[in-house]
C-alpha positions, 0 to 999 in steps of 0.5 A: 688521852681523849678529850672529854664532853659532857653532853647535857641533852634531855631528848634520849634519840638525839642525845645517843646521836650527838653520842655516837658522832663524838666517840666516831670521832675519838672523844670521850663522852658523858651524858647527863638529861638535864643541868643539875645532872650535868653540874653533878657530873662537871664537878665529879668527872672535869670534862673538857668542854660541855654541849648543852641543850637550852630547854631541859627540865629541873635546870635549864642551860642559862641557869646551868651555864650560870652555875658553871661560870660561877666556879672558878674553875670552870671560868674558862670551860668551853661551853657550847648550846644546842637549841631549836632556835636562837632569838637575839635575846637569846644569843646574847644572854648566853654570850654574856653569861660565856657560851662560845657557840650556838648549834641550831637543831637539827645539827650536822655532824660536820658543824659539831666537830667545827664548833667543838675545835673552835672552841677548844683552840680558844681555850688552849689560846686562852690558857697560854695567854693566861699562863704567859701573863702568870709567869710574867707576874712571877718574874716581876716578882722574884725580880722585886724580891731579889733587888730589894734583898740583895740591893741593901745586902750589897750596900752593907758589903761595899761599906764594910769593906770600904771600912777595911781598907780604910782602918787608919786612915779614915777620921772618926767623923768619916768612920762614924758617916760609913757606919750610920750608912750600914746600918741604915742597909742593915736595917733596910735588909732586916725589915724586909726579911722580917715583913718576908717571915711575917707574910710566911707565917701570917696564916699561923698568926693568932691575936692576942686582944687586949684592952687598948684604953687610948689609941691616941697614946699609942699613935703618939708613943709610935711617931715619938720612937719613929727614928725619923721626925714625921711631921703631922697632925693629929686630930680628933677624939680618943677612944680605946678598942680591943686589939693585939699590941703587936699588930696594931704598932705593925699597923700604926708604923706601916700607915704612918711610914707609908704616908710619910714616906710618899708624901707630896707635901710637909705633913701627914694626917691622923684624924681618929673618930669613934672606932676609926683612924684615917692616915691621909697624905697628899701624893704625886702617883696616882692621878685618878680616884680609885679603890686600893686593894692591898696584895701581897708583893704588889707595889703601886705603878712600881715601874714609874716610881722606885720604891723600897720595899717588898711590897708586903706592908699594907698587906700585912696590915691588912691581915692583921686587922682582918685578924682582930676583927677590924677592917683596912682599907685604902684609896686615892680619894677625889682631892687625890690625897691617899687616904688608909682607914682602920676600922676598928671592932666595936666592943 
């Protein structure tokens, strides 16, 4: 399959040149006289590199460029500039913009075809490097989702069968201890498979919003049935909001868990103000101030610190306040304390 370029060149003689120059040369070739023509053509045609002229009418080549770059698909598109002259600022607006070449007029057949090549080995390196860092990511994440399923699930089994073995001789006490310790896999092993279904069907997940008269009395009923006593304190005035009681215990469970789980410290902080709750806890992972975007399958620093887990909990509380019309976000603030905001919708 031949190579395709868009030629993007408003003089017709040099235009039909350059033309002939690439199909001698056994690429394909499309031609357009100015940047909206080429822009129309890049999205009807995906060529695979694209010469361009700097001065045209209706659209320049900075301005075409930039529109290029702006479509993801294109981020990585090898794009190469003809122009009669090329001044520093010139040469370093396209480059930052992402031009990989300047030709400067009149134009040799042989300095095209070097270009052209130049360009196009940058791209393929670039494809590989991306699609090495891709599949590497994939890996790590089949890796995480496997130890994180199979780790309780091999818990579960060693125990049962210890119990097996043991009918008879073990005491009710050391039955009673193996038998909190399965269930303990067991619940493990589900909650990962039920936060797996809800990340599978989050997109179908429609809210069905409530009136929620005391957020304070949802926070504490939530830390009340907690299986695990958390210590914390909760401050601030009480408000109500309009919220899916479902996502918004999903939210107030992974917050508080979270927090209590990573905590460096004795206690964990609720402070609730109109329209917002803050859950904030002092932690020894993050060493510098910065913005926390929660993804899905992502984990903080997982390759220094092991946690349990698929990774999938603040994402999907996350989406389920999206869904509600709230907001989450989350960072590690200049004390260094990790700090979650709800931000609820104002109704």
């Amino acid at each position: 399959m031949k190579i395709k370029i868009l030629l993007v060149e408003d003089e017709l003689d040099l235009r039909e040149n350059l033309r002939d120059i690439l199909e001698i040369n056994e690429f394909e070739v499309i031609e357009a006289e100015h940047g909206q023509e080429g822009l129309e053509k890049l999205l009807a045609l995906s060529p695979d590199l694209i010469i361009s002229d700097v001065m045209m009418p209706v659209m320049d080549g900075y301005e075409f460029l930039e529109k290029v770059r702006s479509i993801d698909q294109y981020a990585n598109l090898p794009f190469i500039f003809l122009t009669a002259k090329v001044e520093k600022c010139d040469l370093r607006r396209g480059m930052e913009t992402g031009a990989e070449d300047y030709l400067t007029k009149p134009i040799q057949a042989k300095d095209l075809l070097s270009a052209i090549n130049i360009a196009l080995n940058k791209k393929w390196n670039r494809d590989s490097w991306l699609q090495q860092k891709v599949q590497e990511v994939l890996l790590e994440e089949r890796n995480i989702k496997y130890h994180e399923l199979r780790t309780p699930l091999f818990g579960l089994m060693s125990l049962l069968q210890i119990l097996k073995d043991s009918l008879g001789i073990l005491s009710e006490e050391d039955l009673k201890e193996l038998l909190d310790k399965a269930i303990i896999s067991a619940d493990r092993l589900n909650f990962s498979l039920l936060n797996l279904s809800r990340y599978q069907n989050i997109e179908k997940a429609e809210p069905e919003r409530v009136w929620i008269p005391s957020v304070k009395s949802m926070i504490t009923k939530r830390l009340v049935s907690n299986d695990k006593k958390i210590q914390h304190s909760l401050i601030g005035l009480d408000f109500g909001c309009w919220f899916d009681i479902k996502h918004f215990d999903f939210i107030v469970e992974e917050l508080v868990s979270n927090a209590n789980k990573f905590k460096d410290g004795d206690l964990i902080n609720i402070e609730l103000s109109p329209s917002k709750i803050k859950v904030s806890n002092n932690q020894m992972i993050l060493d510098t101030p910065q913005q926390i975007v929660p993804k899905a399958f992502s984990q903080i620093r997982r390759k220094y610190f092991e946690q349990q887990g698929l990774g999938l909990g603040l994402y999907l509380a996350s989406e389920y306040a999206k869904k509600n019309q709230g907001i989450l976000k989350a960072k590690a603030d200049t004390d260094l304390r990790f700090c979650v905001e709800l931000i609820l919708p104002q109704e």
